[in-house]
Jmol script that loads the backbone (N, CA, C; Angstrom):
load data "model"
ATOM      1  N   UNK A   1       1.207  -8.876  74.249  1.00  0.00           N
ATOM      2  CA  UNK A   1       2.165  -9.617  75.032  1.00  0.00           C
ATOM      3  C   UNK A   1       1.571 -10.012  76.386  1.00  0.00           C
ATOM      4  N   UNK A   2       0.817  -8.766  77.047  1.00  0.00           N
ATOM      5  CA  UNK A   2       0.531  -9.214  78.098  1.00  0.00           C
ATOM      6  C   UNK A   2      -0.836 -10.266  78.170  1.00  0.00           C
ATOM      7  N   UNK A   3      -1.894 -10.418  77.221  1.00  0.00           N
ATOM      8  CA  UNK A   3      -2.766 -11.183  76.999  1.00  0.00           C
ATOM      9  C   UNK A   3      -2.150 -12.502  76.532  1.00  0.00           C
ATOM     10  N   UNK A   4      -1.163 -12.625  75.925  1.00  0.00           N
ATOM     11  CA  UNK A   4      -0.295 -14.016  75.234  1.00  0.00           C
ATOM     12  C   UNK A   4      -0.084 -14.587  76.784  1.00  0.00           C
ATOM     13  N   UNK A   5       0.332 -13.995  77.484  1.00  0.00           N
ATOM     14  CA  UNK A   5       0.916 -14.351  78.675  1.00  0.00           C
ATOM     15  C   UNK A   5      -0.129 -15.095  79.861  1.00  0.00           C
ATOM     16  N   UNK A   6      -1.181 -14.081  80.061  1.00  0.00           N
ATOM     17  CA  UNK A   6      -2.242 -14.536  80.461  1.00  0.00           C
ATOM     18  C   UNK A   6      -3.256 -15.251  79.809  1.00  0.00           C
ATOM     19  N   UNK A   7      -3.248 -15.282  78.349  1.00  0.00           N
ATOM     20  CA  UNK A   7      -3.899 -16.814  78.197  1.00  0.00           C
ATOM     21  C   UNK A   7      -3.069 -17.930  78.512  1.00  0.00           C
ATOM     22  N   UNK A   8      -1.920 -18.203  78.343  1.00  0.00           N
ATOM     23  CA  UNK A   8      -0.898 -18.988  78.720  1.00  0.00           C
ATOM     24  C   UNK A   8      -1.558 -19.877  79.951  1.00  0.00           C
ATOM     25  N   UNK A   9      -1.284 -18.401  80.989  1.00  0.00           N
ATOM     26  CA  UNK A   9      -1.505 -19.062  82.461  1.00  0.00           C
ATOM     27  C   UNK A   9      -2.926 -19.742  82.799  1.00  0.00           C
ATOM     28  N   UNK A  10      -3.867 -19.256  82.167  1.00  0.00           N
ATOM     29  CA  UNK A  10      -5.202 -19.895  82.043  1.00  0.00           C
ATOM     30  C   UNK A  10      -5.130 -20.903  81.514  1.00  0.00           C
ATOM     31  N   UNK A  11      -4.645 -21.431  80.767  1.00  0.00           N
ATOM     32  CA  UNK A  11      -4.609 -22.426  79.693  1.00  0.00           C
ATOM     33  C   UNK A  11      -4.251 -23.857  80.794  1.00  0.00           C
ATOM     34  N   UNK A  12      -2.918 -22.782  81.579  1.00  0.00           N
ATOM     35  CA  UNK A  12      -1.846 -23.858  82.518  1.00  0.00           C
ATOM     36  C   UNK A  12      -3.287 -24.476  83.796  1.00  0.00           C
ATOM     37  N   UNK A  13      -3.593 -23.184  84.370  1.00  0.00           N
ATOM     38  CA  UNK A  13      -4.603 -23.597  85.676  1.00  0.00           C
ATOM     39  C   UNK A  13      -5.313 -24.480  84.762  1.00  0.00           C
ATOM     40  N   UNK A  14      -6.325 -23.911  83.915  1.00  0.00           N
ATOM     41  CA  UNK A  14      -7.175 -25.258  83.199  1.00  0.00           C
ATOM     42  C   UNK A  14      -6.950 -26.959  83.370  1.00  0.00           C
ATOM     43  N   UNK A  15      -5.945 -26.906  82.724  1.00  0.00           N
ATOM     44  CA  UNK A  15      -5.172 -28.381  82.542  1.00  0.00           C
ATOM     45  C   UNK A  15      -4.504 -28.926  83.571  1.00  0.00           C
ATOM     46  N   UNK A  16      -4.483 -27.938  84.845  1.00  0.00           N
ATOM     47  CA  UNK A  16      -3.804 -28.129  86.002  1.00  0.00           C
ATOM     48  C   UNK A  16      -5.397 -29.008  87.095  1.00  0.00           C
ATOM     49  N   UNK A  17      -6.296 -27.980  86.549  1.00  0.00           N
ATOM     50  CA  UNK A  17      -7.739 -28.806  87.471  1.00  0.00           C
ATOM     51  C   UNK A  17      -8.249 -29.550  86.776  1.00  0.00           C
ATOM     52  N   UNK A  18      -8.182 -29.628  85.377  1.00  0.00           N
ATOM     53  CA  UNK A  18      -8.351 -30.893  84.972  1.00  0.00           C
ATOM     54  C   UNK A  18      -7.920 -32.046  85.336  1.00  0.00           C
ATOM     55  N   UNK A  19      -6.454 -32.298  85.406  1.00  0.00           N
ATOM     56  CA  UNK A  19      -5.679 -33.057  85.841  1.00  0.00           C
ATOM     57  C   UNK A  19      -5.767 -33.560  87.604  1.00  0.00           C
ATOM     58  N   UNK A  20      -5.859 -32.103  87.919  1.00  0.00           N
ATOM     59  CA  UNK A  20      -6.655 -32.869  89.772  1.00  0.00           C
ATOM     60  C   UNK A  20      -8.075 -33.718  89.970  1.00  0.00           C
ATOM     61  N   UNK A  21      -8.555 -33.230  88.758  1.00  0.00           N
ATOM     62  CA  UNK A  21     -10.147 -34.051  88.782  1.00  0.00           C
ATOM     63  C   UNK A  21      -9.796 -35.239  88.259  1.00  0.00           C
ATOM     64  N   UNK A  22      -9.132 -35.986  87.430  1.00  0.00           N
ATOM     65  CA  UNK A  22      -9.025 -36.465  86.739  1.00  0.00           C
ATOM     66  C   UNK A  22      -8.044 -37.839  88.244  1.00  0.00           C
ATOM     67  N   UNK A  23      -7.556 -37.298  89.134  1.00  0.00           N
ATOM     68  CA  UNK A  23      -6.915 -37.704  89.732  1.00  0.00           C
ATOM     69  C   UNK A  23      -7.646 -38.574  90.677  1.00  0.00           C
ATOM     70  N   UNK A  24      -8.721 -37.331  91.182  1.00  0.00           N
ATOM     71  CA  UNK A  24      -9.865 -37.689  92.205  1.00  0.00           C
ATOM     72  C   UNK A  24     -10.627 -38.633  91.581  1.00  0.00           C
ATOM     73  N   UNK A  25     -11.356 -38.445  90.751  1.00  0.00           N
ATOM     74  CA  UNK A  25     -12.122 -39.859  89.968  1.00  0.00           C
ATOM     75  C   UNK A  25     -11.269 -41.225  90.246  1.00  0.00           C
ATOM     76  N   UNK A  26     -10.240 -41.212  89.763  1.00  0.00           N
ATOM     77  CA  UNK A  26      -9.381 -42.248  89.715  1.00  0.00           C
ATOM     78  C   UNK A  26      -9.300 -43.020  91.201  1.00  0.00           C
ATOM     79  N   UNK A  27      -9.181 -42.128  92.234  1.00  0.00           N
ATOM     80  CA  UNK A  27      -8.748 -42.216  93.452  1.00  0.00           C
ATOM     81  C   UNK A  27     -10.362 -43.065  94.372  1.00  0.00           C
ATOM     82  N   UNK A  28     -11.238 -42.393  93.517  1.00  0.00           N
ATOM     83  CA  UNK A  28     -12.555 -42.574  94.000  1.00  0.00           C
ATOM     84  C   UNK A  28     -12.997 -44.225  93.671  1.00  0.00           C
ATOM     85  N   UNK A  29     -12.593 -44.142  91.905  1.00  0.00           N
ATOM     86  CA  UNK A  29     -13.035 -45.818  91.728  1.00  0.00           C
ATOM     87  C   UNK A  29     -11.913 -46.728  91.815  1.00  0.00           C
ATOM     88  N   UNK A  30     -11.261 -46.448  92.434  1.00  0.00           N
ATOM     89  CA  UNK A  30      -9.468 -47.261  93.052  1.00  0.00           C
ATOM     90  C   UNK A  30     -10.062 -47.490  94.265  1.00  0.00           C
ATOM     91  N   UNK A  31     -10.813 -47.026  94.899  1.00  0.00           N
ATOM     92  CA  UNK A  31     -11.448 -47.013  96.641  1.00  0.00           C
ATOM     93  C   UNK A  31     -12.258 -48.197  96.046  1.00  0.00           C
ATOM     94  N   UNK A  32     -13.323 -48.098  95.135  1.00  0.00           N
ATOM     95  CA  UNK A  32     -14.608 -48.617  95.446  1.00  0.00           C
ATOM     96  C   UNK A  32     -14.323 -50.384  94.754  1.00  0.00           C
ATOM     97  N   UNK A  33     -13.340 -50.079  94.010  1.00  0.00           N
ATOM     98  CA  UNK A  33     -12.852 -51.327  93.656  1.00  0.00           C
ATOM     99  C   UNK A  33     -12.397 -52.086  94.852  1.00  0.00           C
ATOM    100  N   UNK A  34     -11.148 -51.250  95.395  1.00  0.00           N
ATOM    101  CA  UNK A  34     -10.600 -52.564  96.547  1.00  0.00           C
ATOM    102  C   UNK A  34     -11.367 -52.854  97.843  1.00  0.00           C
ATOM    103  N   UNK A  35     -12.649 -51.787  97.917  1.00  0.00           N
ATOM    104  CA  UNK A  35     -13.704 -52.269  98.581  1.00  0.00           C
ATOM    105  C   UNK A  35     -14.329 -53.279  98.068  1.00  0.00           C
ATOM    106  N   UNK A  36     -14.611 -53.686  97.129  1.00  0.00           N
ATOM    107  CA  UNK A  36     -15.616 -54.631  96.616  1.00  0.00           C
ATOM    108  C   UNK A  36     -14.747 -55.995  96.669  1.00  0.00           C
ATOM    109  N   UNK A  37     -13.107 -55.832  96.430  1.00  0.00           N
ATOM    110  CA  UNK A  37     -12.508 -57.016  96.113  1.00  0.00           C
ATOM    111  C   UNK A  37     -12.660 -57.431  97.724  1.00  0.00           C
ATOM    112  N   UNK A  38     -11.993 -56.546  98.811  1.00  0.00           N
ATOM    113  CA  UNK A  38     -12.208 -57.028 100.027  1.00  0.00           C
ATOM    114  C   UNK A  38     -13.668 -57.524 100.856  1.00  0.00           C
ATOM    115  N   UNK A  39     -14.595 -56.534 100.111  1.00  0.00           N
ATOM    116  CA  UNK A  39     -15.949 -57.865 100.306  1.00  0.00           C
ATOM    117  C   UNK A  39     -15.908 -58.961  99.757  1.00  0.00           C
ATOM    118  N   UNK A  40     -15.739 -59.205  98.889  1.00  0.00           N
ATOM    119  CA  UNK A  40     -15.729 -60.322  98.160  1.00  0.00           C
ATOM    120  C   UNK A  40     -15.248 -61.580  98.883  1.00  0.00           C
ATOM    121  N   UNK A  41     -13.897 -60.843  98.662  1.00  0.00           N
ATOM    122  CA  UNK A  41     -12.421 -61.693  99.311  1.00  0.00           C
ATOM    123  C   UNK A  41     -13.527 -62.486 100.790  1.00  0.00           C
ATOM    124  N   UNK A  42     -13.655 -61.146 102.071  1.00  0.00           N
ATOM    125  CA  UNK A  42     -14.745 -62.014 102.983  1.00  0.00           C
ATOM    126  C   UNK A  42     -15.302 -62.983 103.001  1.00  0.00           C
ATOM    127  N   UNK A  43     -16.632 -62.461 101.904  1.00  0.00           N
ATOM    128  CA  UNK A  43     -17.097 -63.636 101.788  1.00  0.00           C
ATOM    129  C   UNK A  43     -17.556 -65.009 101.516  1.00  0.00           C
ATOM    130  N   UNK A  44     -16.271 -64.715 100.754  1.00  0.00           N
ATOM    131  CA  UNK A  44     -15.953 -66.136  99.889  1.00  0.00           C
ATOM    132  C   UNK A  44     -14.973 -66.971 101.165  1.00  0.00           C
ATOM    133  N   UNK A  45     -14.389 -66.261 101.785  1.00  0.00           N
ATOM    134  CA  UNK A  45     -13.729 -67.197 103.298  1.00  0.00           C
ATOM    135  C   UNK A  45     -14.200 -67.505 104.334  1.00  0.00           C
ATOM    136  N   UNK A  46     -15.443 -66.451 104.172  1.00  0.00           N
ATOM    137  CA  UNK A  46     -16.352 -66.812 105.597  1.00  0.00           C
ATOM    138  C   UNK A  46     -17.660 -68.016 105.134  1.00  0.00           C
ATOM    139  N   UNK A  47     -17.820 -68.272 103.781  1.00  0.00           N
ATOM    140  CA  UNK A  47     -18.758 -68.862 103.264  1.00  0.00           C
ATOM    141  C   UNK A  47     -18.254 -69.439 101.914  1.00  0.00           C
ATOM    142  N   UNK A  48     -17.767 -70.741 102.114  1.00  0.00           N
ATOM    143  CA  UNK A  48     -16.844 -71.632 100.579  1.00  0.00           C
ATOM    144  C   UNK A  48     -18.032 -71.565  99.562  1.00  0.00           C
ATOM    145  N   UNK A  49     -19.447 -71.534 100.257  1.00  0.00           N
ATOM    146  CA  UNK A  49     -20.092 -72.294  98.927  1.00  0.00           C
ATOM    147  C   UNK A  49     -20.901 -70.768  98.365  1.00  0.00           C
ATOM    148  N   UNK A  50     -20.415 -69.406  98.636  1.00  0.00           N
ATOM    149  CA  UNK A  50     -20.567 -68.672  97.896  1.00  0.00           C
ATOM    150  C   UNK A  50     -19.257 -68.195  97.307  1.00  0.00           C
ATOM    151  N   UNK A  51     -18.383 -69.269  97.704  1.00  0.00           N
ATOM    152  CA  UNK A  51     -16.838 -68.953  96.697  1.00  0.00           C
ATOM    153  C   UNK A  51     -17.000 -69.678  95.614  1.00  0.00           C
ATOM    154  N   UNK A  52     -17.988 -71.321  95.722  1.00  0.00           N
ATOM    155  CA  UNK A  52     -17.247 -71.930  94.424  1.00  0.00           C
ATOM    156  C   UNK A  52     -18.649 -71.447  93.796  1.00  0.00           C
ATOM    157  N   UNK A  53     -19.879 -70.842  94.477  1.00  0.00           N
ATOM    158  CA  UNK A  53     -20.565 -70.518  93.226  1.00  0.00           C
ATOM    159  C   UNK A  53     -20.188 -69.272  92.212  1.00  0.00           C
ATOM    160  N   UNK A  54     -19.402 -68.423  92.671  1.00  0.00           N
ATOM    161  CA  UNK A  54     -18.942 -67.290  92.055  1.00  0.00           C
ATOM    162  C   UNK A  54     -17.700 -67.955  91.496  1.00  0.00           C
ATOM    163  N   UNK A  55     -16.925 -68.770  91.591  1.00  0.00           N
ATOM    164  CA  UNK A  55     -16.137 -69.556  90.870  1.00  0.00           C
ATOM    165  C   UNK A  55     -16.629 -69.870  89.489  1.00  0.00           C
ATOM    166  N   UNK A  56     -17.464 -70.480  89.302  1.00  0.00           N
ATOM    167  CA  UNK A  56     -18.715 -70.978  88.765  1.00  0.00           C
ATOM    168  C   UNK A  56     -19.201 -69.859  87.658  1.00  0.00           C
ATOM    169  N   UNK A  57     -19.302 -69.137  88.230  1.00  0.00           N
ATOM    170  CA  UNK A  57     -20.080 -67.753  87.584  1.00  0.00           C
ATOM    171  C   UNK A  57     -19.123 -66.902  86.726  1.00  0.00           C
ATOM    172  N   UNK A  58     -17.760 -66.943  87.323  1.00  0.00           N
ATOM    173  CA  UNK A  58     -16.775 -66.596  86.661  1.00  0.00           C
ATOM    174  C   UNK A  58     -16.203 -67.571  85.812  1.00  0.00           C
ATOM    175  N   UNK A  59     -16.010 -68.627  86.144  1.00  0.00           N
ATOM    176  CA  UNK A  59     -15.809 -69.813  84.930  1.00  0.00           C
ATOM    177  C   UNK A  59     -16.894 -69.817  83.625  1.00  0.00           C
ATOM    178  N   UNK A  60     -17.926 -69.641  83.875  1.00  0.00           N
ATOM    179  CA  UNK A  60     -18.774 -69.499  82.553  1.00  0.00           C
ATOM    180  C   UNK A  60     -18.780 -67.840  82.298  1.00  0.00           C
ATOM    181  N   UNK A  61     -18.502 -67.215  82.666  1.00  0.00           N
ATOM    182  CA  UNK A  61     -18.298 -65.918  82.121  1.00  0.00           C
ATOM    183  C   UNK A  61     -17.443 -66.038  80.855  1.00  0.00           C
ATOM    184  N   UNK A  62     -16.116 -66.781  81.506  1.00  0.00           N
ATOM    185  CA  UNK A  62     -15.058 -66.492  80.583  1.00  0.00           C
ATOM    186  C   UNK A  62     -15.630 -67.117  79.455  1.00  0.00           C
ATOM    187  N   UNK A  63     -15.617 -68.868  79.433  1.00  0.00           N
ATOM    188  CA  UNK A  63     -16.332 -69.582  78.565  1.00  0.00           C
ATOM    189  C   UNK A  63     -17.124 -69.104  77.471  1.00  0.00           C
ATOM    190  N   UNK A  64     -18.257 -68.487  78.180  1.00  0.00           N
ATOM    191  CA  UNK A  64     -19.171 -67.590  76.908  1.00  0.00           C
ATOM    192  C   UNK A  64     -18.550 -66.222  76.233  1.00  0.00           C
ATOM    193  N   UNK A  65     -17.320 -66.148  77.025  1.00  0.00           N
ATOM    194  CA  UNK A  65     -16.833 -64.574  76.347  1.00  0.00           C
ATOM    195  C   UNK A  65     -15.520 -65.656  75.203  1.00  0.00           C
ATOM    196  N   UNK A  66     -15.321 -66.234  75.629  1.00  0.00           N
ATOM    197  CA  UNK A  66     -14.211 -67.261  74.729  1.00  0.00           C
ATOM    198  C   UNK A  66     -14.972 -67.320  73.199  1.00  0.00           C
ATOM    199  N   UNK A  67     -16.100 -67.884  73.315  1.00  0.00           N
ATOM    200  CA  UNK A  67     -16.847 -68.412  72.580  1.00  0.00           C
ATOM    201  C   UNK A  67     -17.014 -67.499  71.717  1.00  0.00           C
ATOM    202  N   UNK A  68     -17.778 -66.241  72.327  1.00  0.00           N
ATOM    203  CA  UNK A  68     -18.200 -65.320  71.618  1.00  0.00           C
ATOM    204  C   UNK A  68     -17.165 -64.696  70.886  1.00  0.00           C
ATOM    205  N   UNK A  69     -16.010 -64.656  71.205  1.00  0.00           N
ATOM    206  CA  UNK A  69     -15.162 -64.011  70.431  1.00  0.00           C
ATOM    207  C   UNK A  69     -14.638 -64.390  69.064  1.00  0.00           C
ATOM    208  N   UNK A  70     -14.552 -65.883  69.929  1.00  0.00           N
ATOM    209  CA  UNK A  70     -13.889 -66.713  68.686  1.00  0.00           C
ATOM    210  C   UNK A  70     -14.980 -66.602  67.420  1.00  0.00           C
ATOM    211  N   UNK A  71     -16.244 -66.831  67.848  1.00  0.00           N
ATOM    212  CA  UNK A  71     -17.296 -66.635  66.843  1.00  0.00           C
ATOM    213  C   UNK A  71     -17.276 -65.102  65.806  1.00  0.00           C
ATOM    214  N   UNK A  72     -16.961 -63.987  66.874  1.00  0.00           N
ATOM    215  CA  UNK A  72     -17.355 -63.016  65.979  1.00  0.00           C
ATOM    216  C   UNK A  72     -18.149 -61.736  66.676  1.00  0.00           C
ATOM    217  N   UNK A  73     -18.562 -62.831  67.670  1.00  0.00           N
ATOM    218  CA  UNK A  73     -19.488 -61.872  68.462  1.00  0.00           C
ATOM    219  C   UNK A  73     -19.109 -61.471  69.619  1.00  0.00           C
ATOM    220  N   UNK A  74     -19.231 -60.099  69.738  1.00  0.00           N
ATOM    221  CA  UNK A  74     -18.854 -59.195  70.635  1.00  0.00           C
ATOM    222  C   UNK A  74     -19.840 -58.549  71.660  1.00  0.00           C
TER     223      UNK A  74
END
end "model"
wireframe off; spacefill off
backbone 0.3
color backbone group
């Protein structure tokens, strides 16, 4: 009974720091993302013609991912 009990609670902490790590990661690439969008964002306002070339870059992204799909290829 008393080992049922205390694996229990081990079981609980386990899944309890799992779940905090699991939080922190999240929290970490949630940072590094809206850092990158807010560089971005910058310098595409401080400089148009590295907006419409990444325009550009993202327009044929999609294009070739369109393509590829429709084809088959992944």
């Amino acid at each position: 009974m008393w080992a049922e009990r205390t694996n229990k609670h081990l079981v609980r902490i386990l899944f309890d720091s799992l779940a905090a790590l699991v939080v922190q990661i999240l929290q970490i690439y949630t940072t590094q993302l809206l850092s990158l969008a807010l560089a971005t964002a910058v310098t595409c306002l401080s400089r148009p013609s590295v907006y419409w070339e990444l325009g550009t870059s993202i327009e044929a992204f999609l294009v070739i991912s369109t393509i590829q799909t429709i084809r088959g290829i992944d």
